[in-house]
C-alpha positions as CSV (number, residue, x, y, z in Angstrom):
1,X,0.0,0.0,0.0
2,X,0.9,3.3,-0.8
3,X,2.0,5.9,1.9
4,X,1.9,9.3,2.4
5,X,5.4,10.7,2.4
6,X,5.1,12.6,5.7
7,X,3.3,9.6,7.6
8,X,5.9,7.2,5.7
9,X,8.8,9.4,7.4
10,X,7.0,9.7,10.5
11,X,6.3,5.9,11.0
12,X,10.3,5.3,10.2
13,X,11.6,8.1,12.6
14,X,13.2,5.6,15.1
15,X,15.3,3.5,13.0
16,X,15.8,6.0,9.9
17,X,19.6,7.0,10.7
18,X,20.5,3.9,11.3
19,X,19.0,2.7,8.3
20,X,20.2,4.7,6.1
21,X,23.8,4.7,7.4
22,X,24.3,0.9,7.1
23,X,21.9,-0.8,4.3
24,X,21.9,2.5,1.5
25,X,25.3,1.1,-0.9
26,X,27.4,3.5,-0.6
27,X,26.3,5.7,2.5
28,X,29.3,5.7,4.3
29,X,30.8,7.8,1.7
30,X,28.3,9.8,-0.4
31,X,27.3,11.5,3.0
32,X,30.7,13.2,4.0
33,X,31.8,13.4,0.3
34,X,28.8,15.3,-0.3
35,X,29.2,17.2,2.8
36,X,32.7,18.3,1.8
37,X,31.6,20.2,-1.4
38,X,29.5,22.7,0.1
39,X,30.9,26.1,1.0
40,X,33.1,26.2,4.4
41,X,34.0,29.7,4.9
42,X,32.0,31.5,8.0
43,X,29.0,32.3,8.0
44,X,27.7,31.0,4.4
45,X,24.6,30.1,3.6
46,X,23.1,26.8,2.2
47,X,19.9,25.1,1.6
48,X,19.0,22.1,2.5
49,X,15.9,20.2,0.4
50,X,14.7,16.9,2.6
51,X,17.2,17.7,4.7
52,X,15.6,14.7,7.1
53,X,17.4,13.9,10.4
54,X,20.3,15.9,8.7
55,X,22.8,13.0,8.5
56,X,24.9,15.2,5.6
57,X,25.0,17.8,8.2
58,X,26.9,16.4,10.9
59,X,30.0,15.8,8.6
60,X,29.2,19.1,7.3
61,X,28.6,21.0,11.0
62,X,32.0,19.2,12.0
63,X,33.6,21.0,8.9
64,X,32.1,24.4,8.8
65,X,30.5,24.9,12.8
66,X,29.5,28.4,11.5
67,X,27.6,28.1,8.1
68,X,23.7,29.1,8.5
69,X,21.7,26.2,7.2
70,X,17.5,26.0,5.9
71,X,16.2,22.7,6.4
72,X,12.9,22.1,4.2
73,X,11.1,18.8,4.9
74,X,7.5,17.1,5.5
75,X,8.0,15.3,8.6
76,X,7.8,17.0,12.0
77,X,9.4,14.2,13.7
78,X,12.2,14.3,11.4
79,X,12.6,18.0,11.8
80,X,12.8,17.8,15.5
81,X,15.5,15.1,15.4
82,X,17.7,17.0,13.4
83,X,17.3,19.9,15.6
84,X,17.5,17.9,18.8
85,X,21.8,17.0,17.2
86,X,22.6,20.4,16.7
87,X,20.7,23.0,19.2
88,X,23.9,24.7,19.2
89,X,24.0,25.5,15.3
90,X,22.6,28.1,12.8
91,X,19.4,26.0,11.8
92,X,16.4,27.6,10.1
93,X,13.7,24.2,9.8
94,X,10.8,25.0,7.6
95,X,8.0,22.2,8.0
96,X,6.3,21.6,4.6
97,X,6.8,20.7,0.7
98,X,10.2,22.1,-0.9
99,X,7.8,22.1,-3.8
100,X,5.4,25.1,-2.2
101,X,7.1,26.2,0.7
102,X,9.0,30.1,-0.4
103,X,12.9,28.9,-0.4
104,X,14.2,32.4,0.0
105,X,16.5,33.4,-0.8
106,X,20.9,34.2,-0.9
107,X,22.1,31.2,-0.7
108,X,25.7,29.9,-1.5
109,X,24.7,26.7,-2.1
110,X,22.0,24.1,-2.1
111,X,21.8,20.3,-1.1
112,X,19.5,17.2,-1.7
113,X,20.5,14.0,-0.3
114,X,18.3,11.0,-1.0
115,X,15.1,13.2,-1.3
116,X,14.3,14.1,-5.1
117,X,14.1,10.2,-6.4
118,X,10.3,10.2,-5.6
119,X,8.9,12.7,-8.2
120,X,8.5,13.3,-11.8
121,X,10.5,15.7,-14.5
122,X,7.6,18.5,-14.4
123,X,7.3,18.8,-10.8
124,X,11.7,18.8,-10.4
125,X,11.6,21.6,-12.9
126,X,9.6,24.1,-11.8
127,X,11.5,23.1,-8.3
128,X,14.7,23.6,-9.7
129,X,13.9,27.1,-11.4
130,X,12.7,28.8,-7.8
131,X,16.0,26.9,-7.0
132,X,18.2,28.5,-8.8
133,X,16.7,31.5,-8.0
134,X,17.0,31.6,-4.2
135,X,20.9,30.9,-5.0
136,X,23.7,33.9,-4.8
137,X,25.3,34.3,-8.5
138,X,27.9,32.3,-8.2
139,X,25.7,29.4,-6.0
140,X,25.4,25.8,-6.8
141,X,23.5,22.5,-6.2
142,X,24.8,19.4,-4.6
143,X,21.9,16.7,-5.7
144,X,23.4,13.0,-4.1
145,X,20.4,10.7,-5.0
146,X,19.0,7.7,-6.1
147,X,18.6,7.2,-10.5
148,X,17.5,4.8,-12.4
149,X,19.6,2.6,-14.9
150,X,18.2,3.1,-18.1
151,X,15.3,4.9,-19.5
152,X,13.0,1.7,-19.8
153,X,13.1,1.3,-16.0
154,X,12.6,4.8,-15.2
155,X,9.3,4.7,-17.2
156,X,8.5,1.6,-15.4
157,X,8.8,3.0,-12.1
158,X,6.3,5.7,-13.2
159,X,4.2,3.2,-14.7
160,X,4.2,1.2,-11.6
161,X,3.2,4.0,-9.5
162,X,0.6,4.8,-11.7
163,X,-1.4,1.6,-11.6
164,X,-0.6,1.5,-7.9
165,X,-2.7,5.0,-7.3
166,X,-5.2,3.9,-9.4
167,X,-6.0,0.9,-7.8
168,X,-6.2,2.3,-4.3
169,X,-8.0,5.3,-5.7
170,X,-5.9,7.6,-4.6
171,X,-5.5,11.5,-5.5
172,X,-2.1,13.5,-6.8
173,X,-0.4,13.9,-3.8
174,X,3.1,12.5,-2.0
175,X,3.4,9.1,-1.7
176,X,6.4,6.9,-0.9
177,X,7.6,5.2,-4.0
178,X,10.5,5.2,-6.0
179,X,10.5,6.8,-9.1
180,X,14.2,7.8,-9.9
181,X,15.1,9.8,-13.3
182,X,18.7,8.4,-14.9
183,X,21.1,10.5,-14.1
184,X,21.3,12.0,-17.8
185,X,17.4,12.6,-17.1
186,X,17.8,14.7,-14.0
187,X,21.0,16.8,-15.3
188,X,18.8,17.9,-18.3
189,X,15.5,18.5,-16.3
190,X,18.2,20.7,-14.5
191,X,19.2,22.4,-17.5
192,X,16.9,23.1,-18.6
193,X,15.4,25.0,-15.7
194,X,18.0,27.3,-15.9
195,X,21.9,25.8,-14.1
196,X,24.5,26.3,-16.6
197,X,26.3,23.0,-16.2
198,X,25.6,19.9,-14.3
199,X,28.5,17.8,-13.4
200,X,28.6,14.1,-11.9
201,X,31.2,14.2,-9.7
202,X,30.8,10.5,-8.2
203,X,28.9,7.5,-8.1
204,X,28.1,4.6,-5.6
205,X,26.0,1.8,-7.7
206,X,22.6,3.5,-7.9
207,X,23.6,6.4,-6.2
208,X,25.9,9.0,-7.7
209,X,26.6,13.1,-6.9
210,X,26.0,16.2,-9.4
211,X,26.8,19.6,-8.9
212,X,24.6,21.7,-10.9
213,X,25.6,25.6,-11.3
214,X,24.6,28.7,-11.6
């Protein structure tokens, strides 16, 4: 059965960290290597979209203490855990969809960590354009996230979920389910809303990093 995201999160609060620390391939690295590319000088600003339990943050808060960081996510419980690890750190938590919630604005630079893989092209575009604008100039966007092998099984995925809403009769909405763009997918969806060039920078099986700039 099909989930709403928040309540999915929600249910999953108590084992999540370590959950996604010792079965995700590829954890173990793509957390501090992703952590290491955002900005480190004092005071900077960055994004964070699903930011979750914030387990990119605490390599990152052990590299730059200072930097300010926005933390957009559905799940209360998930919002208050992160904030329960760092009550001494610069940490603006917005509760609600990075896909309506106002972004703001001046940031250095933007992450996604295992967040995006659930939605489709149209609704990552329009994302990515109020993105881009709520970064400073010369800002970027660190995306480390799930993508699908080929095009075939990305459309399957899709396909999948389709049938799966229809037969519980459920509305548009967010649901947990995997529907991950290939990676050449995503870095032209990101294109094309407006980054200049999108770069993979790593990869761990499914899993891989871009950097997508202004």
């Amino acid at each position: 059965m099909l989930e709403e995201m928040a309540s999915f999160f929600e249910n999953r609060l108590a084992g999540y960290d370590e959950h996604m620390k010792t079965e995700i391939d590829g954890s173990a690295a793509f957390y501090p290597f992703t952590a290491s590319l955002l900005p480190s000088f004092p005071g900077c600003r960055v994004l964070d979209l699903g930011c979750g339990t914030g387990l990119e943050l605490e390599a990152y808060f052990r590299r730059c203490p200072r930097a300010a960081v926005t933390g957009i996510d559905l799940s209360r419980g998930m919002l208050a855990a992160l904030g329960e690890k760092f009550p001494d750190k610069d940490l603006t938590l917005i509760r609600g969809s990075y896909f309506d919630v106002d972004l703001g604005a001046g940031y250095d630079a933007a992450v996604s960590v295992e967040s995006l893989h659930h939605f489709p092209a149209y609704r990552k575009r329009a994302l990515y354009r109020r993105l881009r604008a709520a970064l400073k100039p010369a800002g970027y966007f660190i995306l480390t996230d799930y993508f699908s092998e080929s095009p075939a099984l990305e459309a399957r995925y899709f396909e999948e979920l389709r049938q799966l809403r229809q037969a519980q009769g459920l509305p548009e909405g967010l649901y947990h389910y995997d529907t991950p763009l290939t990676a050449e997918h995503e870095a032209s969806v990101l294109r094309e809303a407006g980054f200049t060039q999108v770069t993979e920078l790593a990869r761990w099986g499914a899993t891989a990093t871009l950097q997508a700039d202004v």
